[in-house]
C-alpha positions as CSV (number, residue, x, y, z in Angstrom):
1,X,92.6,73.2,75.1
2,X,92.6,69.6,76.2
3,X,90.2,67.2,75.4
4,X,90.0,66.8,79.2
5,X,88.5,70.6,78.8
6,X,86.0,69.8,76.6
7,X,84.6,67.1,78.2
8,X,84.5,69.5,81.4
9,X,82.9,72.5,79.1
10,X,80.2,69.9,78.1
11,X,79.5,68.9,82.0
12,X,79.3,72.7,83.0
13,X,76.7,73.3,80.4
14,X,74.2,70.4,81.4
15,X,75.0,70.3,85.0
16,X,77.1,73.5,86.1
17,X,75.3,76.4,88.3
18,X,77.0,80.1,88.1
19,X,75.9,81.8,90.9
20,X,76.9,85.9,92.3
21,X,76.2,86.6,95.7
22,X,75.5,89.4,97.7
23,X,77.7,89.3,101.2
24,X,77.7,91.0,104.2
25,X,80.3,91.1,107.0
26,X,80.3,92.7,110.1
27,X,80.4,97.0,110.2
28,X,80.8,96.4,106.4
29,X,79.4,97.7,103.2
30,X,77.9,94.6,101.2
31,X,80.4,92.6,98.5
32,X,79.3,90.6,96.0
33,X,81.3,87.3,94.6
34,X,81.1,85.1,92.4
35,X,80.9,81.3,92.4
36,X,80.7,78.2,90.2
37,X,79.8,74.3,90.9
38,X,78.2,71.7,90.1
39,X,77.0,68.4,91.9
40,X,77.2,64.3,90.6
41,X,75.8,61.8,92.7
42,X,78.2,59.4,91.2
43,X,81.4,60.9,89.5
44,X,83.6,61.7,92.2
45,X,86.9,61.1,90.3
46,X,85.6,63.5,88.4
47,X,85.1,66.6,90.6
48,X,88.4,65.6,92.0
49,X,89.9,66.0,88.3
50,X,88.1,69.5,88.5
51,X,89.4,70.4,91.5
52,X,92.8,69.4,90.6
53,X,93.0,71.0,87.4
54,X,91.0,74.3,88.3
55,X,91.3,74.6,92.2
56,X,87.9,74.8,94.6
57,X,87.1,72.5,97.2
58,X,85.0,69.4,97.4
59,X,81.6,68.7,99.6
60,X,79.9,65.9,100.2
61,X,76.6,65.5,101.9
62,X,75.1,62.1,102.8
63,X,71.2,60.8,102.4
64,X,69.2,63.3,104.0
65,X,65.5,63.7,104.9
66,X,63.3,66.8,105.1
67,X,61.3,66.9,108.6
68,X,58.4,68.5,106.9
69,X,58.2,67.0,103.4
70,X,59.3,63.5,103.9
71,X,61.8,64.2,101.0
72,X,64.9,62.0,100.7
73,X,67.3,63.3,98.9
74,X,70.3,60.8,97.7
75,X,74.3,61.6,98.8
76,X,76.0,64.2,96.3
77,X,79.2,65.7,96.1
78,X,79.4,68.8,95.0
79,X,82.4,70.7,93.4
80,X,82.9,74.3,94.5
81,X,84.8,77.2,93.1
82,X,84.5,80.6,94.8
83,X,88.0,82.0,93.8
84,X,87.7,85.4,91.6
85,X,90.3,85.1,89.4
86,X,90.3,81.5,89.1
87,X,86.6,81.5,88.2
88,X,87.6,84.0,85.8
89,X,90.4,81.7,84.1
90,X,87.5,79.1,83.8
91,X,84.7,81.1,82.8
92,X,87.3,82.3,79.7
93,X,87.9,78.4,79.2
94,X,84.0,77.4,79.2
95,X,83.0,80.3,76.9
96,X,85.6,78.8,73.7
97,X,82.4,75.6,73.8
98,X,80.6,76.3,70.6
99,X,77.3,75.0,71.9
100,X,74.6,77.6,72.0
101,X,72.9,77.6,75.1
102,X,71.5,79.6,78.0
103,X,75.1,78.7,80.0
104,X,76.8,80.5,77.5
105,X,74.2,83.2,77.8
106,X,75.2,83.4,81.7
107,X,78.9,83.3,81.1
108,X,78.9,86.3,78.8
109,X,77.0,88.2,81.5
110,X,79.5,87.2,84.4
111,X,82.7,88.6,82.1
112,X,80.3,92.1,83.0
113,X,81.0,90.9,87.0
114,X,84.8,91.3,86.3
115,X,84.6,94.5,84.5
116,X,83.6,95.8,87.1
117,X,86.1,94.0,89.8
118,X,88.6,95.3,87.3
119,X,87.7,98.8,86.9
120,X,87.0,99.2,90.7
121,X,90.9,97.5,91.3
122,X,92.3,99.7,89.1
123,X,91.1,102.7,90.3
124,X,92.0,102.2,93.9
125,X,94.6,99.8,93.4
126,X,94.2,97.9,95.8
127,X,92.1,94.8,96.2
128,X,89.1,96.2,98.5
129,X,85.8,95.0,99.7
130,X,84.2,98.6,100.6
131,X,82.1,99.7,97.3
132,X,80.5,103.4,96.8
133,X,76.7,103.2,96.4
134,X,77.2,103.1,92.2
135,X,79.5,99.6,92.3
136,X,76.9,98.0,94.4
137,X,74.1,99.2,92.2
138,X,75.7,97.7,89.5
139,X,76.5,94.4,91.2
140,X,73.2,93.7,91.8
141,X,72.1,95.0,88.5
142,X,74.4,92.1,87.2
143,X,73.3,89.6,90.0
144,X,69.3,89.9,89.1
145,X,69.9,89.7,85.2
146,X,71.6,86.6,86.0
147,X,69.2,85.1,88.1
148,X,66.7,86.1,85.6
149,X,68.5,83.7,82.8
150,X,67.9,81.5,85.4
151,X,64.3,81.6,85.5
152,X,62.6,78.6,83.7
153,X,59.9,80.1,81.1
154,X,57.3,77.8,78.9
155,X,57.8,77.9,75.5
């Protein structure tokens, strides 16, 4: 591991987001994928090193206003990785960081997210997006604990 990758493992864990989401296409069953990011509002060279070194794609979105609210928020660029297997490869990369911390907490649950992919590629071998009843039960069994970890609580 580089020293490159620890400095990225350090990033994820104050600023990264791990999300899995429920998708639907049409006369489809529901799929569910998984995605990680994270925004700067200044360290562009730096998502472009992430995207370099791990793949994704870039965003940026300028100074915007909310109608309603009157909320400005500042421009951001936001780094975006929605690749299976290459989230994969990074999600084994983040969880060698020795830091304990409710990241790490949501990284262990997303390795339960490719057990599933796996056993469900294996079986049919092939790559498909049609799931029985039981895989989508448990994709969304997966999806809510992680939004749970997500869910600030009061000490």
């Amino acid at each position: 591991m580089t020293n490159w990758d620890r400095e990225f493992i350090g990033y994820f864990f104050g600023e990264g987001c791990i999300t899995i989401q429920r998708c639907l296409e049409k006369k489809t069953r529901p799929y569910y994928r998984i995605k990680l990011q994270f925004s700067a509002r200044q360290d562009d060279d730096m998502l472009q090193e992430a995207k370099k070194r791990y793949g994704g794609y870039i965003y940026q979105y300028g100074r915007r206003t909310q109608k309603v609210t009157g909320y400005t928020a500042n421009p951001v660029t936001t780094w975006v990785l929605d690749d299976e297997w290459k989230c994969e490869k990074v999600i084994k990369m983040l969880l060698k960081g020795v830091l304990p911390s409710k990241k790490r907490e949501q990284l262990e649950l997303t390795k339960q997210f490719f057990v599933i992919k796996r056993r469900i590629r294996d079986k049919d071998n092939r790559r498909v997006r049609t799931y029985t009843d039981n895989d989508l039960r448990e994709f969304a069994e997966v999806k809510e604990k992680l939004h749970r970890l997500k869910d600030f609580k009061e000490k």
